[in-house]
N, C-alpha and C positions, 0 to 999 in steps of 0.2 A: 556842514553836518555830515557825519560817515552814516550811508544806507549801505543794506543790502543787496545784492546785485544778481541777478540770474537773468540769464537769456530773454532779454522783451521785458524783462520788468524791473522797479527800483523802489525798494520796499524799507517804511524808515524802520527804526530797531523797534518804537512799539507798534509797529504792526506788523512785525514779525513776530513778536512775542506774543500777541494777543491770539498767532492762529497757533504758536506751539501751545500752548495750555489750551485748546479750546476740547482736548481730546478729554483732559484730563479735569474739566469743569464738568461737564456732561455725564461723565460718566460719576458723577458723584452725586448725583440729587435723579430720582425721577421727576422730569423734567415736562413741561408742555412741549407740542414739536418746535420747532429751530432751525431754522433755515437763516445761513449767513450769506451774506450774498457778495463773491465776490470779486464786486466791481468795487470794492472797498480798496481791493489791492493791484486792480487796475495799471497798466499802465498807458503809456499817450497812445499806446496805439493798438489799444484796445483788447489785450490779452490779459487770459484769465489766469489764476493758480487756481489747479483744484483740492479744493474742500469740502469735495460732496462726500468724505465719510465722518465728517461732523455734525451735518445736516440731519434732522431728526428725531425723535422723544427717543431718550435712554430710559428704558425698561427694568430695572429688577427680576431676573429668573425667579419662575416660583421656584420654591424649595423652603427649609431650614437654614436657621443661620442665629450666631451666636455673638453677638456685637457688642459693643461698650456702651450702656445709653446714657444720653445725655440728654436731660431735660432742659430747659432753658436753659442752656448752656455750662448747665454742670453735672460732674459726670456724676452719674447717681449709683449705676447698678452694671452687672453684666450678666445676660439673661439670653435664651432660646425665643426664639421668634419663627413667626413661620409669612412667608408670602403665599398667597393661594390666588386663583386663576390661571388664566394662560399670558401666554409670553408677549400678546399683544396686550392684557389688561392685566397686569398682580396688582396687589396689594395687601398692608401690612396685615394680620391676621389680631385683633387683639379680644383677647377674655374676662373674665372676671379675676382671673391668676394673676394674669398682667396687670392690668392697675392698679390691684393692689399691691402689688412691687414697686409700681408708681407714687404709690398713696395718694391715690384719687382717694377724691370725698365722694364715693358714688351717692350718695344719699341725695346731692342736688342735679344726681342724671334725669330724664323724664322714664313716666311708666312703661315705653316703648322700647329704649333703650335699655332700660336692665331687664324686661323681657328678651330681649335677644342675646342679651349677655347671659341669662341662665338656660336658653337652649342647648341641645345637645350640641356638640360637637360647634361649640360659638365662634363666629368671626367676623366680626364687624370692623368696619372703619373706623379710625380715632374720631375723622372728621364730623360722621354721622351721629357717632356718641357726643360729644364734645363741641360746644358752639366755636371756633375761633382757634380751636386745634388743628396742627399739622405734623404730619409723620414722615422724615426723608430716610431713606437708610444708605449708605451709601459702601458700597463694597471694596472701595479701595481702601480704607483705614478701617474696614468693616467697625462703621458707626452707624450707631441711629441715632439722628436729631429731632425731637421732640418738640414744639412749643405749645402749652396748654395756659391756660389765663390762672392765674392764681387762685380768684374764685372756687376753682374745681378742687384745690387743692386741699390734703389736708395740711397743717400746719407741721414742721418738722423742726427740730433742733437745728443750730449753723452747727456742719461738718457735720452731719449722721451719714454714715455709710454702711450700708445693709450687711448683713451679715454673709448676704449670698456672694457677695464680693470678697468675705475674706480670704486668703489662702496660707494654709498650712505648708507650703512648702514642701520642700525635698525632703525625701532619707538620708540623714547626713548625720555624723558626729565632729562636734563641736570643741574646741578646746583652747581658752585664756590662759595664759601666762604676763605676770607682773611678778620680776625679780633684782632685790634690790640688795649688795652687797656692802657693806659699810666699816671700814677702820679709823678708828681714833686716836692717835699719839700726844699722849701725855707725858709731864717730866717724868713721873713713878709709874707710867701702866700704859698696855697699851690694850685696848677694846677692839671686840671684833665681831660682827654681827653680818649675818644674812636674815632673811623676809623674802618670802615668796609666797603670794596667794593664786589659786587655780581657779576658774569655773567651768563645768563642761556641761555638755548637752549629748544625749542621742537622741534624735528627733524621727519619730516614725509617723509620719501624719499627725493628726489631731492630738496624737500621743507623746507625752517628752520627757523624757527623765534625765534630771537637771542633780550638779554636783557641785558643792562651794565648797573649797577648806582653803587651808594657809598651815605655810611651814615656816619655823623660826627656832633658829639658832642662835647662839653666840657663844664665848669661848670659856664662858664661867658655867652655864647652865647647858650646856649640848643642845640637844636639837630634837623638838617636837610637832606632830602633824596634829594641825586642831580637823575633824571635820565638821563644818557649820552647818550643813544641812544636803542632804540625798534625795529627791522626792519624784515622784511618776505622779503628768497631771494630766488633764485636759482640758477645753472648753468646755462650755455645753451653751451655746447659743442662744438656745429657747428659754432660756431661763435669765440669758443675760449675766450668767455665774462660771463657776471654774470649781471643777473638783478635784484633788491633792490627796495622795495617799506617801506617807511616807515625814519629812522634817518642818517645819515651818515655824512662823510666827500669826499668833495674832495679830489686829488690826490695831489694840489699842486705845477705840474709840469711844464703848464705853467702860470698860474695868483697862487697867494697868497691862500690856502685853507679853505675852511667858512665849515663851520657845515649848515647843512639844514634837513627838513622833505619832502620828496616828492617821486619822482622816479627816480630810474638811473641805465643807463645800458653803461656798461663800457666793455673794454677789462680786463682779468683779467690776469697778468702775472704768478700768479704761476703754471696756468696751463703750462707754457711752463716748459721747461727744462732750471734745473741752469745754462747750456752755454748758452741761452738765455736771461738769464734775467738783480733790482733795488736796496734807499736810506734814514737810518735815522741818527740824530745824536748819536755821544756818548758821553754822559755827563761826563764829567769829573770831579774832586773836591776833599778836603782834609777834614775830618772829627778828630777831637781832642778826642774824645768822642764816646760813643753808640751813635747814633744822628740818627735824622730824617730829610730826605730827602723830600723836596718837588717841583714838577717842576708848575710851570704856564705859561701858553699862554694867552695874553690878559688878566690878571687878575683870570684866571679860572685855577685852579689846573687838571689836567690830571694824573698826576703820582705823588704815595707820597708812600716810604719805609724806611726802620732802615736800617743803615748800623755799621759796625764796625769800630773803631777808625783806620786811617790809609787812604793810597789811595786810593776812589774806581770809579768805571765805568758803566756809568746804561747803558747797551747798546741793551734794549727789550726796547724801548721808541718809541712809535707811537704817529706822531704829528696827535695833532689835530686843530680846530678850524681854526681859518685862516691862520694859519704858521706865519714865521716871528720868532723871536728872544725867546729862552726861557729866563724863569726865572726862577731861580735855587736859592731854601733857605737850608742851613745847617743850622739845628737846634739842638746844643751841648748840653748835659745830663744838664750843667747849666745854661741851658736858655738862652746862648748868640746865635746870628744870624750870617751868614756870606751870604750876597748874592750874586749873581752874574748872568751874565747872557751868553747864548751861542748862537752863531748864527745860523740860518739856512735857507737853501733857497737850492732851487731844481732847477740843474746846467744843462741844455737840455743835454739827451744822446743821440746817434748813433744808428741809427734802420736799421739791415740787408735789401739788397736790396728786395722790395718786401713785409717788413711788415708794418703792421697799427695796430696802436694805436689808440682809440677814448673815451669819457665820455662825456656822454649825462643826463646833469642833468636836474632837474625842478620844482620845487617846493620853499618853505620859507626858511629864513635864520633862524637858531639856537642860543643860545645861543650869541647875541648881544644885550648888556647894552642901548636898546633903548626899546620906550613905542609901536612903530609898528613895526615890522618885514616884512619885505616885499616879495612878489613873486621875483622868481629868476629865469632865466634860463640860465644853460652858457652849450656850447659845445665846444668840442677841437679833433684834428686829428692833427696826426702826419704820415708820411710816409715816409719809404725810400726808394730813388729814385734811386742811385746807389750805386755802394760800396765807395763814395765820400762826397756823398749829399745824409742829411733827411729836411726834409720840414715842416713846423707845421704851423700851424692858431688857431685862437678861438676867440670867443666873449664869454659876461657873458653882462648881460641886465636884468634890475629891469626898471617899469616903470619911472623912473626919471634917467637913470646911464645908461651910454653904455659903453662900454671899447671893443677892437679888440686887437689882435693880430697877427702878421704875422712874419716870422725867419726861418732861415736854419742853420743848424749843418753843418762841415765841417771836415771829416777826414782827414787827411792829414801826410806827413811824416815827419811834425816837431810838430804837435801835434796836438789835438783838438779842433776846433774853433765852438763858436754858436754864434748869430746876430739875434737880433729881435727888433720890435719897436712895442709900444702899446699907441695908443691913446685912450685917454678917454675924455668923456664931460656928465658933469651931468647940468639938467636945471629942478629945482621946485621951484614953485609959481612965476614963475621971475625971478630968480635968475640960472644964469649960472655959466658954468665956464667948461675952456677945456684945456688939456695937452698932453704932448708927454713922453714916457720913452724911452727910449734904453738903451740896455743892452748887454754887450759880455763877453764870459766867452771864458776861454781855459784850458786845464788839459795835461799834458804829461808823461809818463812814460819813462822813458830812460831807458833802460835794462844793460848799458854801466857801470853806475857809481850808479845803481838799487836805481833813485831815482825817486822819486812820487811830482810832482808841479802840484798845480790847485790853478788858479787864477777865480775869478767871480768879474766883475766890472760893479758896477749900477750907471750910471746917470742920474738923473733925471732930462731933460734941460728945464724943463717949472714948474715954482713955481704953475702954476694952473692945475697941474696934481691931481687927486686925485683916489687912489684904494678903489675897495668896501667895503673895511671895512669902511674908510674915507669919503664917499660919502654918507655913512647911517648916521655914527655919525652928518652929516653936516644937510643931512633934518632933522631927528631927532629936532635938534637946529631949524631949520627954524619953522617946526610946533610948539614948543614951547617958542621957543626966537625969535632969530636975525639969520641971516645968517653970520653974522663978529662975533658973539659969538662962533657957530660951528666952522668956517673956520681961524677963529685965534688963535682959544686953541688948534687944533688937530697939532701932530709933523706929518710936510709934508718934507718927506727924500729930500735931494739935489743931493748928491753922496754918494756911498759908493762901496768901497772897502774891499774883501776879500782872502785873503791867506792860502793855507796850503802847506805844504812845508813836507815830511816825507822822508829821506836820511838811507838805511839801510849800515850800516859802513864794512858789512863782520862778518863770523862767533864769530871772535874774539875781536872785536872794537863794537859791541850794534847797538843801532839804534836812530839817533836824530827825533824830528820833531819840526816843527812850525807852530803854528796859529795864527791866529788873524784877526781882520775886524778894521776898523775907517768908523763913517758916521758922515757925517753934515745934517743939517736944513735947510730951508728957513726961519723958522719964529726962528730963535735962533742961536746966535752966535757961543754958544758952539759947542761941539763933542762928540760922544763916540768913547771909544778906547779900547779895550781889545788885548792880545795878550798871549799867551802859547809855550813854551820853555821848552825840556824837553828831558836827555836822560836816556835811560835805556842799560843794560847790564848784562852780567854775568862772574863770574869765578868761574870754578869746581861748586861746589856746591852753590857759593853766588853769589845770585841777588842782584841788587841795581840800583837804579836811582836817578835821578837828575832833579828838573824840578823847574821853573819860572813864576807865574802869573803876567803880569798886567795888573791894569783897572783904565781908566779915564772917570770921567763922564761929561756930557755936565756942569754941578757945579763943575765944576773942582777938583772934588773930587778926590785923586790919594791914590795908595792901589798898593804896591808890596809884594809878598808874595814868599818863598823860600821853597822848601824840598828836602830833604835827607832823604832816607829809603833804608833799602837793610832785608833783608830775607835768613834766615839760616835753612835746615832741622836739626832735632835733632835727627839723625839716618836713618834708611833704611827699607824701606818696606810699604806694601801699607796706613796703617793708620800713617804714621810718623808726629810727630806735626813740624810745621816750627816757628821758633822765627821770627818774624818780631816786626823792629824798623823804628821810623821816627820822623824827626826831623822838626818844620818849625817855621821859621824866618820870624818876619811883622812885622810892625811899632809897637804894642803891645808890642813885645818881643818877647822872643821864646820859643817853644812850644815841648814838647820832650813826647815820648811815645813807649813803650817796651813793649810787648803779646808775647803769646805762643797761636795759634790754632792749629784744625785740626780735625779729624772723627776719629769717632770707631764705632767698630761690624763690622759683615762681610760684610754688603752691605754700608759702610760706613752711617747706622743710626742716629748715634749723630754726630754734630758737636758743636763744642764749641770754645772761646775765650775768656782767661784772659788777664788782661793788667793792665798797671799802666802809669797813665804820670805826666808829671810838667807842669804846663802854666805860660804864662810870668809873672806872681805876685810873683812865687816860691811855688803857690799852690797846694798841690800833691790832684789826685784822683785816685780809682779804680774803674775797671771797669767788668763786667762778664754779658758772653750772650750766649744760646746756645740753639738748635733747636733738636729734637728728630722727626726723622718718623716712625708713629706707620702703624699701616696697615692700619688703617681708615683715619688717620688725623696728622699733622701735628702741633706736640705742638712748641712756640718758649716763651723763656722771656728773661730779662736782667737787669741788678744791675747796678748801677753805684753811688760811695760816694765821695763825693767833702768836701772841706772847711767849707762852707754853704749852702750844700746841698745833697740833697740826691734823686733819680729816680728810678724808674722800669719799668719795660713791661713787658706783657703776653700778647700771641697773640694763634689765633688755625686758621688754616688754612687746605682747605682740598675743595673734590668735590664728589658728590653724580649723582647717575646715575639710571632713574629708566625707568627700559625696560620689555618686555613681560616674562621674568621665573622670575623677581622679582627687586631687590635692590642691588647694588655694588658701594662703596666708596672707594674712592684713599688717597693719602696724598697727593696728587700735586693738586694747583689752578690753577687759569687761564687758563684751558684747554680747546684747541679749534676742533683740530682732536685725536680721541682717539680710542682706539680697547679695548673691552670687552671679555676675555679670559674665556673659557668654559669647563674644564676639570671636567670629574666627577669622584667625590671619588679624586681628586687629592691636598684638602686641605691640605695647608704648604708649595707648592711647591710657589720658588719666581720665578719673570720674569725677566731675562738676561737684564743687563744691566739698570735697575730702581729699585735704594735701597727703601728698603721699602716695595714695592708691592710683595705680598705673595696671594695666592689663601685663600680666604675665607673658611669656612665650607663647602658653598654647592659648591665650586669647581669655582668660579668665581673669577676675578682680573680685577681691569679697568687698561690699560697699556696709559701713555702718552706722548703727545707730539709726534706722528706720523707725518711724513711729508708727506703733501696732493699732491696729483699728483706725487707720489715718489713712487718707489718698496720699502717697509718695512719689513726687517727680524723679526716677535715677537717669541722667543725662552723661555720656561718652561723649567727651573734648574731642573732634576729630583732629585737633593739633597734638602730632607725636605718631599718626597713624603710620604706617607705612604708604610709599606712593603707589604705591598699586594695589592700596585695598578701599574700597569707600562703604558705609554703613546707608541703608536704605531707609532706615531712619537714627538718630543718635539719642531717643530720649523714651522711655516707659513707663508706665501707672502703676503700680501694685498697693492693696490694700493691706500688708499682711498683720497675722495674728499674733500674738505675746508671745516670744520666744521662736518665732517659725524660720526658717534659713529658706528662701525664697531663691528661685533660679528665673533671669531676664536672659530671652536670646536675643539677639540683636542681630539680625538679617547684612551680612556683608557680601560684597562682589570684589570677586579678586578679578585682576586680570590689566592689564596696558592700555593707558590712556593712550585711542590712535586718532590722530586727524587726517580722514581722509579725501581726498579731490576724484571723485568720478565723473568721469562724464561719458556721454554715447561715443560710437563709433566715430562722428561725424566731428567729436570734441564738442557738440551744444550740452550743456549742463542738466542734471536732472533735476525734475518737478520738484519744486521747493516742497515740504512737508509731506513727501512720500514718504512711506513708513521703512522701515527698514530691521528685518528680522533674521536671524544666526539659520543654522543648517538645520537647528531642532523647532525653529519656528516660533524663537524667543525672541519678542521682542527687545531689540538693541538700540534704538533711536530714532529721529528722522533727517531727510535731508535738509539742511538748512541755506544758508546763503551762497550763491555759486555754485552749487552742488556739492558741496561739504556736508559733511557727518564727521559728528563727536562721539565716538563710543568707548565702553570700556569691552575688551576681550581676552578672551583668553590666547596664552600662548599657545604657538604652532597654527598650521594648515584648518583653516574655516570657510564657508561660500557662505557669503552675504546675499541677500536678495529682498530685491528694491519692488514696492508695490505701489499704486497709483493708478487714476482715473476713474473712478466710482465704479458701477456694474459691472464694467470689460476688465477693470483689475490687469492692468497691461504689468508686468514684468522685466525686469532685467536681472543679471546677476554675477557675480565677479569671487574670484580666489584671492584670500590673500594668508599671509603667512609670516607672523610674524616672530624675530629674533630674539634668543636668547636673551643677548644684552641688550638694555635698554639704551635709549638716544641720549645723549649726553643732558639733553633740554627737558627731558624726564615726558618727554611725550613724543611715541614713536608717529612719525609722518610720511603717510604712503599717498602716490599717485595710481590712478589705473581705471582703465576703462571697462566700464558697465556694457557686461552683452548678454542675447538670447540665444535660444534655441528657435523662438518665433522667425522667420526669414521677413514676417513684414511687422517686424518689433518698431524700426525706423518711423515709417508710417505712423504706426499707431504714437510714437511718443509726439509725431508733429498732428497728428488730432488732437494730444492731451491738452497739447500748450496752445493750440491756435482757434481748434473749432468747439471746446469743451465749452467754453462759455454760452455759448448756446441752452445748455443744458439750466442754467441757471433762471 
């Protein structure tokens, strides 16, 4: 076995290690006293090491102090504490402020205890208030550890995180870019198109004024800037809400959602915790091709991206505009369209006994294909009444257009039921007209046969109902036509019906689901009718599914569509490429297509996708596309050759960040909460968990996609650092707020890994675990085995000095001076002898080592 060796004694490695930390155990708990005694490390012939500056209770300085607390071992809050006493007795200071930060149940303290908790100027001990409670703080990771009996507690949500935790972050402005350029070569024509969407931020504290638009061009129609929406918001905490002055949308949840300019202050869910909280759709669709994707509401594009040939799922889609049914265009490398459309609508949820919901808007309507835009006001409140019944109201009113609402939710034990009826009457220049809707939906989960049913059923029992998006369209017409030209072209829904259905079969049997909606008209005979059939699976290593479109349009237009795909990895490990095939069958014919993707480099960098398919003519094309993250930005393009024709894309995508020490770029877009990483000298090192991002030259990384109101682990890979820089810790907590750009510093030591060999005059070695401190009085390390020391330093000329033997604090000290270029071994290695200025320094180090034990 390899031990450690110093003069007279032979120490195995754990109990060598056991006396290096014994500095740094201590010093992290107030401790009872401690005395080690050590004849533990003993050698035959009877000498000591000294460890009399371990021995003894660590203290807590009274003072202030502002620490992470952690309750039973989870971090809860970061809050102001104060120790009070003297320096032979402190302890924690705590109030009636404090525990309720805690969410103590003070109600089952005694009459004693919260008399002393409402005394002036209060400070009690956890212990004396609290049977079975303990308080440690500890001042090297400035934590305070907490354990309280649950009993005391009041009951709290999983993942609530105080608000005194969240942080607003830096002054900075913020800025997305996604830009995607596009050519298509036809026998007769040749197409050309750019897309580019922006989002920006100034973030001033609590304050942020936020900006989304998109630009698009192409070679027949030039080139237009939409802007989506400009708005200056903020929190407001205490209310659990968010106030907006400037673009937005409605929530949708219970009238239809409009776009407007004005003011609104809402409740805002994500500050609760995910067991509290909401719903959008996911698009679903089959792509032949590199193809592009784009969704519309009401005519107005909201989302448009590339996808890859195969099945895919856009499920980041936030509606907007007035809600209601999208519109989904696939547009394949040869110019063919597939449309479709998807439904959606916002199903009343279940609100714990006790909560409210509300959205207080006011202001003009957005983005409606009419020549006036009108003032708008609508409010909504929801509440839950018990743990049976939530209750909800609202009206929405333009000077010509009223509409109310009134409905209760219903839990219950065969499922969930909601009920509401909304009348509406609009009356301009003369012209009226009034309606009723009712509505009821139901959802259940059966845990039995672990299957998912939600039905939502609209009818609409009065042909003269009309919702505000139809109420505009109809003055609109008045002020310029007729009132029977509005009111007779607009589709005014009769009933409609919708289903989803998702059956999970068991680990071994997949998982089916069903969707679909059918609605009718009043002013038209027809119907639409969609519906989606689809199941998936696996064995060992192959996936596959199965799935069934179809759609009927009120022109009786009908369109079934079939696929078969299944997916094979082509070996093991993290970058493995997976073969994916799919098949699909429609009136056209059918449509077959076989690729290989997947990533490489370490943080999975590139991604890419070859492929090849046949379409129902017996046409064969290929196709290739693939995306690179550089540290800045975000390269992507893609190939695809057909019959009669040929396409490509390049695209660059990425986000810029400019704050008070300068400039930092990501590869990732559309970034909303983001933290800026601060290590210096620490360029090269990446951030755990996001390929791509590497620390820049001067030591910065913007890290994304952080979830707000959430505890956020952000952790620095110390592989990539440079060798003469190491971080004092590599990992940080931040709660931050919706939108906040957040700055993490991360504490680095630059300076030359040295191993040094001191010993005395006489060449005997020095006192093992003598401390060892720089010229400034900075602790640098201790001595270890033989009289070796590991430290890091700084370059050039320093005096080290060696301290040891309890009260007399005996001394020695040495120069060294290290070179420019580093040692080929990457760790510079110096010899040299330890001296004083004491003449009986000698003496004293052979008291350290021979008569010290004494002392013990």
């Amino acid at each position: 076995m390899y031990y450690l060796k110093l003069k007279g004694f032979k120490l195995s490695p754990v109990s060598g290690s056991i006396i290096l930390v014994m500095g740094g155990f201590v010093s992290c708990n107030s401790l009872a006293d401690v005395s080690f005694n050590p004849d533990f490390l003993n050698s035959t012939v009877g000498q000591s090491v000294d460890i009399s500056r371990f021995n003894g209770e660590y203290r807590v300085p009274p003072g202030d102090y502002t620490p992470d607390i952690y309750l039973n071992g989870r971090l809860i809050d970061r809050a102001p504490v104060s120790m009070r006493g003297d320096s032979g007795k402190s302890h924690l200071c705590f109030n009636e402020s404090l525990l309720t930060r805690l969410n103590l149940n003070t109600a089952r303290l005694s009459k004693e205890s919260l008399a002393s908790l409402n005394s002036e100027n209060a400070c009690s001990e956890l212990e004396s208030l609290v049977p079975g409670a303990h308080a440690r703080l500890s001042l090297s990771d400035m934590r305070l550890n907490l354990s309280i009996p649950q009993a005391y507690l009041n009951q709290t949500a999983h993942g609530y995180v105080p608000p005194a935790m969240w942080s607003y972050g830096e002054k900075a402005l913020y800025l997305s870019y996604n830009t995607t350029y596009f050519e298509q070569y036809n026998k007769s024509n040749i197409y050309k198109s750019f897309y580019g969407d922006v989002k920006g931020s100034l973030n001033l504290g609590a304050w942020m004024l936020k900006h989304s638009g998109a630009y698009r061009w192409d070679d027949r129609y030039g080139g237009q800037y939409n802007d989506f929406s400009t708005a200056l918001q903020r929190d407001i905490p205490t209310w659990n809400s968010r106030i907006l002055f400037g673009d937005a949308n409605t929530s949708g949840e219970l009238f239809d959602s409009f776009s407007f300019r004005g003011v609104q202050l809402a409740t805002a869910d994500q500050m609760l915790p995910d067991s509290l909280r909401g719903y959008a759709p996911v698009v679903r669709g089959i792509a032949r091709t590199n193809a592009k994707v784009s969704i519309k509401q009401r005519d107005r594009v909201i989302y448009e991206t590339s996808v890859p040939p195969g099945e895919f799922a856009i499920q980041d889609l936030y509606p907007t505009g007035y809600g209601g049914d999208l519109q989904v265009t696939v547009t394949e490398a040869d110019g063919s369209q597939n449309i479709f459309s998807v439904p959606f609508s916002s199903v009343a949820e279940l609100l714990r006994p006790g909560r409210i919901t509300y959205n207080l808007v006011m202001g003009r309507l957005r983005n409606v294909s009419v020549s006036e835009e009108p003032y708008v006001f609508q409010g909504t409140w929801k509440q839950g009444v018990n743990n049976i019944i939530t209750s909800y109201t609202g009206v929405t009113a333009t000077d010509y257009y009223y509409s109310g609402i009134v409905g209760s939710a219903f839990g219950t034990p065969v499922g969930a039921f909601a009920f509401d009826i909304t009348g509406a009457r609009f009356n301009k220049d003369g012209r009226s007209q009034n309606g009723v809707s009712l509505r009821a939906s139901y959802s259940k989960y059966i845990t039995a046969t672990r299957s998912s049913f939600s039905l939502a059923a609209y009818r609409f029992s009065s042909s003269g109902y009309l919702d505000l998006h139809n109420a505009v369209y109809v003055a609109d017409n008045i002020k310029h036509h007729d009132f029977n030209a509005g009111y007779d072209t607009i589709s005014r829904p009769r009933n409609r019906v919708s289903l989803t259905l998702s059956q999970d079969l068991g680990n071994d049997f997949g998982q089916l689901y069903i969707s679909g909606y059918r609605e009718n008209y009043w002013n038209d005979v027809g119907s639409n009718t969609q519906y989606q059939a689809g199941y998936n699976n696996s064995y060992k290593w192959l996936g596959y599914g199965l799935a069934v479109n179809r759609t009927e349009t009120r022109n009786r237009e009908k369109e079934t569509q079939y696929l078969l795909n299944f997916s094979v990895p082509l070996g093991s490990g993290r970058n493995t490429p997976n073969l994916n095939s799919y098949t699909t069958i429609e009136k056209r014919g059918v449509t077959s297509q076989l690729g290989v993707g997947g990533t490489l480099g370490e943080q999975g960098q590139l991604s890419y996708n070859v492929s090849a398919g046949r379409d129902a003519s017996d046409n064969y094309s290929g196709n290739v596309s693939g995306a690179y993250k550089f540290r800045d930005a975000t390269l992507n393009g893609s190939f695809s050759k057909g019959k009669s024709y040929h396409s490509y894309s390049a695209g660059l995508s990425g986000s810029v960040v400019a704050f008070s020490d300068g400039i930092v770029t990501s590869p990732y877009d559309g970034l909303d909460t983001m933290a800026i990483v601060s290590a210096k000298d620490a360029a090269g090192a990446s951030v755990e968990g996001y390929s791509g991002v590497k620390l820049n030259r001067w030591g910065y990384a913007l890290v994304p996609y952080l979830t707000p109101y959430r505890i956020n682990n952000v952790a620095i890979n110390p592989k990539g650092l440079p060798f003469d820089v190491e971080l004092d810790a590599s990992s940080k907590q931040i709660a931050p707020a919706q939108g906040a750009i957040v700055k993490l510093d991360y504490a680095t030591r630059k300076g030359r890994m040295v191993l040094i060999r001191a010993t005395m005059p006489e060449g005997d070695a020095l006192p093992f675990g003598a401390a060892v401190t720089d010229s400034h009085g900075e602790n640098v390390g201790v001595v270890a085995q033989g009289g070796q020391i590991y430290a890091r330093l700084n370059l050039g000329k320093d005096r080290l000095n060696i301290h040891w033997g309890g009260k007399q604090q005996f001394t020695c000290a040495f120069d060294i001076n290290l070179r420019e270029t580093p040692s080929d071994q990457g760790i510079e290695r110096v010899n040299t002898v330890c001296d004083g200025d004491d003449p009986g320094m000698r003496q004293n180090l052979a008291f350290a080592q021979g008569t010290f034990s004494k002392n013990s």
